[in-house]
C-alpha positions as CSV (number, residue, x, y, z in Angstrom):
1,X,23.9,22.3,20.6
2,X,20.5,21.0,21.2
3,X,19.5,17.8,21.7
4,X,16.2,16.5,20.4
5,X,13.5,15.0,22.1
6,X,12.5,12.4,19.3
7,X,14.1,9.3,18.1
8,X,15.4,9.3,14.6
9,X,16.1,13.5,15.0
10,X,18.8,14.8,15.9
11,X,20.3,18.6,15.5
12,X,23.5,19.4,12.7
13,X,25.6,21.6,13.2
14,X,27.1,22.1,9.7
15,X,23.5,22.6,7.9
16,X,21.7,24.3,11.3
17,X,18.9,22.1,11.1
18,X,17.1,19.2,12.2
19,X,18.0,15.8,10.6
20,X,15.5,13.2,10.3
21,X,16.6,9.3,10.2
22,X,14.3,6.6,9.9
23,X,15.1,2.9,10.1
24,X,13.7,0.2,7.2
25,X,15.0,-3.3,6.3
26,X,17.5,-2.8,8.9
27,X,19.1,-0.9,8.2
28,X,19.0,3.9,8.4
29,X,16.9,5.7,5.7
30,X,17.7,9.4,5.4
31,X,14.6,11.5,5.3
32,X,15.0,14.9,5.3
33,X,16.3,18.1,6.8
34,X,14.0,20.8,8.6
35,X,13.8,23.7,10.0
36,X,11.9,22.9,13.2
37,X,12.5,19.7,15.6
38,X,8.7,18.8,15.5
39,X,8.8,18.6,11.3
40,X,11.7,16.4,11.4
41,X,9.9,14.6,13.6
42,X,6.3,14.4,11.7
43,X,8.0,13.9,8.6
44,X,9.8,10.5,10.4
45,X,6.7,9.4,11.8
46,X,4.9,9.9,8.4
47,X,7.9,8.3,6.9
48,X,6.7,5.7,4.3
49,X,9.1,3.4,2.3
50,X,8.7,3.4,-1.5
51,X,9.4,-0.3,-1.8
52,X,7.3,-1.8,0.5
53,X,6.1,-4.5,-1.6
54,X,7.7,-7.9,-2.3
55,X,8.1,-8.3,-6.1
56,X,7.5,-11.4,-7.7
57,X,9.3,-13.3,-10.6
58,X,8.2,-15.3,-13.0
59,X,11.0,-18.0,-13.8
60,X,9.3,-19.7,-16.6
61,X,10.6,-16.7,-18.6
62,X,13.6,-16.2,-17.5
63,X,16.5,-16.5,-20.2
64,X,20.2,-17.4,-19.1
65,X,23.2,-16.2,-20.6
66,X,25.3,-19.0,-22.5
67,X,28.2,-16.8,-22.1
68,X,28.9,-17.3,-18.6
69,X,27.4,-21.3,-18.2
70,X,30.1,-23.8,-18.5
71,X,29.8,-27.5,-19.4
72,X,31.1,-30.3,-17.3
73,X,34.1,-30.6,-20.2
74,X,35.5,-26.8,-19.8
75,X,36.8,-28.4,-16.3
């Protein structure tokens, strides 16, 4: 079957259409199926991750669970 011309597309044969891959931490993010090679390909190049940002904690309140601490005597 066809070969595409773009990175991250390539053709399937089961579905008969144009699969579009893109790569984000590392590490290959599905994006989508289409019915032409140049969608798959704008919709990769247009790709935007939905967690983008870094998240910060706050550890001052942060609670831990007593359950699973041990004390030096449990050894």
């Amino acid at each position: 079957m066809p070969t595409s011309r773009f990175k991250g597309v390539h053709w399937c044969n089961r579905r008969n259409k144009w699969i579009a891959y893109a790569q984000h931490n590392k590490k290959c993010v599905y994006v989508g199926q289409y019915d032409s090679e140049e969608d798959a390909h704008n919709a990769r190049t247009s790709f935007v991750p939905k967690h983008t940002t870094k998240v910060k904690i706050d550890v001052g309140n942060m609670q831990t669970c007593t359950a699973f601490t041990r004390s030096i005597d449990d050894y």
